[in-house]
N, C-alpha and C positions, 0 to 999 in steps of 0.2 A: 603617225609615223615618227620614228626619232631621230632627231636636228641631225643623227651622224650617218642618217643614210638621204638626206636630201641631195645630196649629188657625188658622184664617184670624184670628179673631180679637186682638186686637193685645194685650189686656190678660194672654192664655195666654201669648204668644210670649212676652210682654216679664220675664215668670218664668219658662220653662220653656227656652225656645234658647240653648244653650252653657251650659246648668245641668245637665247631668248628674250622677245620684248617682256619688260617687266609687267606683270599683271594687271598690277595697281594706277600705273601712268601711260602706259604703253612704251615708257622712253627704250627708245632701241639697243642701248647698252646698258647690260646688269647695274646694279648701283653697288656702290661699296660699300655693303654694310659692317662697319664698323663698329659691330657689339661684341660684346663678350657672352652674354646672355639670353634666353630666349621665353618672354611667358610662354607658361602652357595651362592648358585646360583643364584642368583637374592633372592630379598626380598619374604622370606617365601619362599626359595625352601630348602628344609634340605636333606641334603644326610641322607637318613638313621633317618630321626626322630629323627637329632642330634641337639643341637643349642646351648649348655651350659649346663657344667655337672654337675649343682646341678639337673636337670631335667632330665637328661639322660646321664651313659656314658657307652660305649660300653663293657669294664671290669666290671665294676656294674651290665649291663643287661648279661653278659654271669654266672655270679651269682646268679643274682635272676631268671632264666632258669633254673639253676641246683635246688636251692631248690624248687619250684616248680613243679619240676617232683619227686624229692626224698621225697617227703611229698604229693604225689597226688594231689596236689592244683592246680587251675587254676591262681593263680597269685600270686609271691614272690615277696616278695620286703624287699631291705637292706638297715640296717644303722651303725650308728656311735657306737651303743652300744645298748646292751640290751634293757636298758631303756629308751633309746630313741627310741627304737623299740616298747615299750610298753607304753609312753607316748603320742606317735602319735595313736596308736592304739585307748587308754580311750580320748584323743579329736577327734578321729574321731565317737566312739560312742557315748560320754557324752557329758550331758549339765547339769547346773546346777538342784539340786533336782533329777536328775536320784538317782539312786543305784545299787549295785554292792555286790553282795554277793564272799567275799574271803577266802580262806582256812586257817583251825587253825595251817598248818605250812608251810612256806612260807621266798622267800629269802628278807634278811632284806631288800635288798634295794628299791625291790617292795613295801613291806610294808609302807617303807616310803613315796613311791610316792603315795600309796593311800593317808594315814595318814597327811604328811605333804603338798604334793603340790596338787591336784587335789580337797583334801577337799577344800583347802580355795577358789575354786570358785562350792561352791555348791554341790560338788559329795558325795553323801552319800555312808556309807560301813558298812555292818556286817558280822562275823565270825560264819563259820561254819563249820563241820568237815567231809570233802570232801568225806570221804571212806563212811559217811551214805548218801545215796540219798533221805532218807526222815529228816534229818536233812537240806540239802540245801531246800528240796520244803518247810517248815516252814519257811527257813529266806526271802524268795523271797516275794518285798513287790508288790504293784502295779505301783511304779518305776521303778522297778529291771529292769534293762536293759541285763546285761551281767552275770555269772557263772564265777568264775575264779579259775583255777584249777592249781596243779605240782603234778604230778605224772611220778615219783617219787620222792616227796617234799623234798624241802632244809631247815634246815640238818636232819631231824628225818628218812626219806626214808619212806614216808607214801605211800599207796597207792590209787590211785581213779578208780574206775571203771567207764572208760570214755562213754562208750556206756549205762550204766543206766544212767549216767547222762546227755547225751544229750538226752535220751526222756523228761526225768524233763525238760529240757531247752524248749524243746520242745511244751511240752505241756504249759509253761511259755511264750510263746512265746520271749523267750531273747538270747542270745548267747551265746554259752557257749566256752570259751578262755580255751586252755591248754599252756601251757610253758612246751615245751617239750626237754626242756635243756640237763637234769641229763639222759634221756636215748638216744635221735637221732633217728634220721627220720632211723637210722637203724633198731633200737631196738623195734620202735613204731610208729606208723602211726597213729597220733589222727582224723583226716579227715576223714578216712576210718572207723572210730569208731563212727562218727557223730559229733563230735566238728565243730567246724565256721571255728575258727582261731586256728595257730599252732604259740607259738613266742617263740624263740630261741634268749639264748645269743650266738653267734657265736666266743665268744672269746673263749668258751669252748669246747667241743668234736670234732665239728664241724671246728674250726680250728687247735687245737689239738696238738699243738706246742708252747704255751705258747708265742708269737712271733703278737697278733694280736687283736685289739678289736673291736667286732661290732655287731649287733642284725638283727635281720629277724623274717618278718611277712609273713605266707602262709596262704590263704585263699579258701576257697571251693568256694565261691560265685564271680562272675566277676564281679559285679556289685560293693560290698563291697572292692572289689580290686582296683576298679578306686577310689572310696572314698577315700582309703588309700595311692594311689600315689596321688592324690590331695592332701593329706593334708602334703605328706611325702615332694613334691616340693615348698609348701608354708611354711613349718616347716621349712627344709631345712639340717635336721640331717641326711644326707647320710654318705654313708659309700664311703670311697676315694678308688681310682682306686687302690692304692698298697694293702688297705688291702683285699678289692674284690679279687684280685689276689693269695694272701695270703689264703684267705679260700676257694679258689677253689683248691687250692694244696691240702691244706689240707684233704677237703672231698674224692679226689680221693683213701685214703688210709683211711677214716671212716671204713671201714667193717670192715678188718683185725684190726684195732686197738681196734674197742670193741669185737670185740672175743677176743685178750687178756687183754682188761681192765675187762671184766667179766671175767674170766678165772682165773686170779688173786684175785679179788677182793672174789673172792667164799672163796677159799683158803685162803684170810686173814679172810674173818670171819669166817670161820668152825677152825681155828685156836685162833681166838678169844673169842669163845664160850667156850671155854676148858679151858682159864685160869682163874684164881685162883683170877685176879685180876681186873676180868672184871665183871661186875654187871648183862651189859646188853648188847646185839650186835644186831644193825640195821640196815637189809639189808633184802632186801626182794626174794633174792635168798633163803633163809634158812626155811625149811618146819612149824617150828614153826611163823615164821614172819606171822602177822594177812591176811595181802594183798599178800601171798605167791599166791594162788591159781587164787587169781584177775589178778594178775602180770602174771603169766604162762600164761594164757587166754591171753591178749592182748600186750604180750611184745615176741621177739626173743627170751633174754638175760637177765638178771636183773643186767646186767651194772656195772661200776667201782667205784662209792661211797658205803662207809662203815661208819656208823657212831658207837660208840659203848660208854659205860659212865664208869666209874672206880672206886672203893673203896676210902674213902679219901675226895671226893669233890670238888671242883672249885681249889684249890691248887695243888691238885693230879693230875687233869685232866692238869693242865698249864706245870706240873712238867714231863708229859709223852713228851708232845708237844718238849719241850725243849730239853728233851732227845734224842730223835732222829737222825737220821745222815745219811743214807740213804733218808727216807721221809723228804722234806725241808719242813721246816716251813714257810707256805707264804697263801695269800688267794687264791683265786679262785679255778680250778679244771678243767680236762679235759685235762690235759696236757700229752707226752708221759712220763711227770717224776711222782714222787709220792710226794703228798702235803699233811700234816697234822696240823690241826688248832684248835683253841679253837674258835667256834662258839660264844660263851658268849660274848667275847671278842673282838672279831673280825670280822666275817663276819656280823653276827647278832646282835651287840650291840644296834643298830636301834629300835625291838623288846625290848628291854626290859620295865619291867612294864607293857606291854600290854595283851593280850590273847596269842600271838603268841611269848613268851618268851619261851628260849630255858635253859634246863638244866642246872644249871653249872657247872656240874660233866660229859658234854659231852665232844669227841675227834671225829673231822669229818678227812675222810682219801679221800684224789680222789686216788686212785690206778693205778698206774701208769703199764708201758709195760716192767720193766726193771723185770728180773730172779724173780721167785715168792720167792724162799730160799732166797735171799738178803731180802725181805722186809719182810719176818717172822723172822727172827735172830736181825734186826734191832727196828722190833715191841716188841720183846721177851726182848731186850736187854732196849729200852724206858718204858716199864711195870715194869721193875726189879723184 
């Protein structure tokens, strides 16, 4: 029987798929094998379909096994970074004069790989506003090859109703991509919703210790999946045996850590909605939130990012960031600590000037596992 049908349950799998005891010692977690090489037995005999680990290494493949089963896909595969994971992805689909319809909010640095490197050989792109699915079926041209979605989008926390949207794909005949980062293959199962592709930055949620970077593609299609290790071993942007290792740790504790990153994160914004000096609070936990009810429908949990904007403006908002002391001031998110940022500025500065410009009176929070009372008295304390 294989490790990814030992239990339906998500918090089994998410320890036990591509954990197998090692052979040789029985130790209960994979080793990091740290070669680059592999003897074999006479010319083209591979122990194990091993021969050189940009092509395969044994800690890589017990990773791309677990996401794979924790995202229902029939084939995961890892690399070096998000966007390397989404760069292989658009050269495995595109070619020049394709297109690609992207969402009006979105993490900058994606934006950039449309915008700045995939355009210059040919890849066309336009914006549209993901939560209407008759807004994407107008942008779709007779290029359009792929739909590309975040849901829960970075940093606005928009939401996309991934199951109307893959019938539009559908009926487009194109593929429709989720970046299922901001929630996790805990929180949300886009595959099982109808999406193609599932891509993940794994330096976030998914390794969750701030300690690690690297990206993952899961695929519903086997076919699409050899494509994509073909292009992943000829690309050659794997993800190395220490950090594979790293975010297999990791995932083993994914459940329990977003039940307390949403758990928290509620509680910072029902806290946030109540002051005096906040404008506006986005999160789509909260019943006023437009994508609240889409969100309940196809999510556990509604996760650990909070964004929210503050009286004052772009100086205000810098001047909250600064103030802080509990939530550190850094980019990314996903981490077990708490991180608070100026988007404008920072993550997103990428965006600016274009359709996908962010506020500059926003404050994004990744809400961290530490006492929810510390990061209310610290946020109370940063607002003044």
């Amino acid at each position: 029987m294989s490790d990814r049908h030992i239990s339906q349950h998500f918090e089994t799998v998410a320890i036990h798929a591509g954990n197998t005891a090692d052979p040789l010692t029985g130790a209960v977690v994979p080793p990091i094998y740290q070669v680059s090489t592999y003897k074999q037995d006479g010319v083209g005999g591979l122990r194990g379909g091993y021969e050189y680990s940009r092509s395969a290494n044994p800690t890589r493949t017990a990773l791309e096994e677990n996401l794979a089963a924790l995202e229902g896909g029939r084939r995961g595969l890892a690399f070096a970074s998000g966007l390397a994971a989404e760069d292989c992805l658009l050269r495995t689909l595109l070619g020049p004069g394709d297109h690609v319809v992207i969402p009006n909010d979105a993490y900058g640095g994606t934006f950039r790989l449309f915008a700045k490197v995939v355009s210059r050989w040919g890849v066309e792109w336009s914006v549209a506003d993901t939560s209407d699915p008759a807004a994407v079926r107008d942008a779709i041209t007779p290029n359009t090859k792929a739909i590309w979605v975040e849901t829960p989008s970075n940093p606005l926390l928009g939401i996309t109703d991934i199951a109307a949207l893959s019938h539009v794909a559908r009926e487009a005949g194109v593929k429709l991509v989720v970046d299922n980062t901001f929630a996790s293959p805990y929180l949300q199962q886009p595959l099982s919703l109808g999406a193609d592709v599932v891509v993940h930055s794994l330096t976030k949620y998914m390794g969750g210790h701030s300690d690690v970077v690297g990206g993952a593609l899961v695929v519903a299609d086997q076919e699409l999946g050899e494509e994509l290790a073909y292009h992943q071993n000829a690309m050659g942007a794997v993800a190395g045996p220490m950090d594979a290792w790293l975010v297999l740790r990791g995932i083993k504790t994914l459940a329990v850590r977003m039940d307390r990153h949403s758990e928290n994160a509620t509680k910072v914004a029902e806290m946030l909605t109540r002051h005096a000096r906040v404008t506006h609070v986005l999160y789509p936990g909260l019943p006023e939130h437009p994508g609240h009810e889409t969100a309940a429908k196809q999510m556990r949990s509604f996760g650990g990012m909070v964004s929210f904007r503050v009286e004052g403006g772009e100086e205000a908002a810098v001047e909250v960031c600064n103030r802080a002391k509990v939530f550190t001031l850094g980019e990314s998110l996903g981490g077990v600590e708490s991180l608070i940022e100026h988007p404008g500025r920072m993550t997103h500065a990428s965006v600016a000037g274009s359709l996908l410009e962010v506020p500059a009176d926003l404050v994004r929070l990744s809400v961290g596992i530490e006492n929810v009372d510390d990061l209310l008295e610290d946020l109370k304390q940063a607002l003044g």
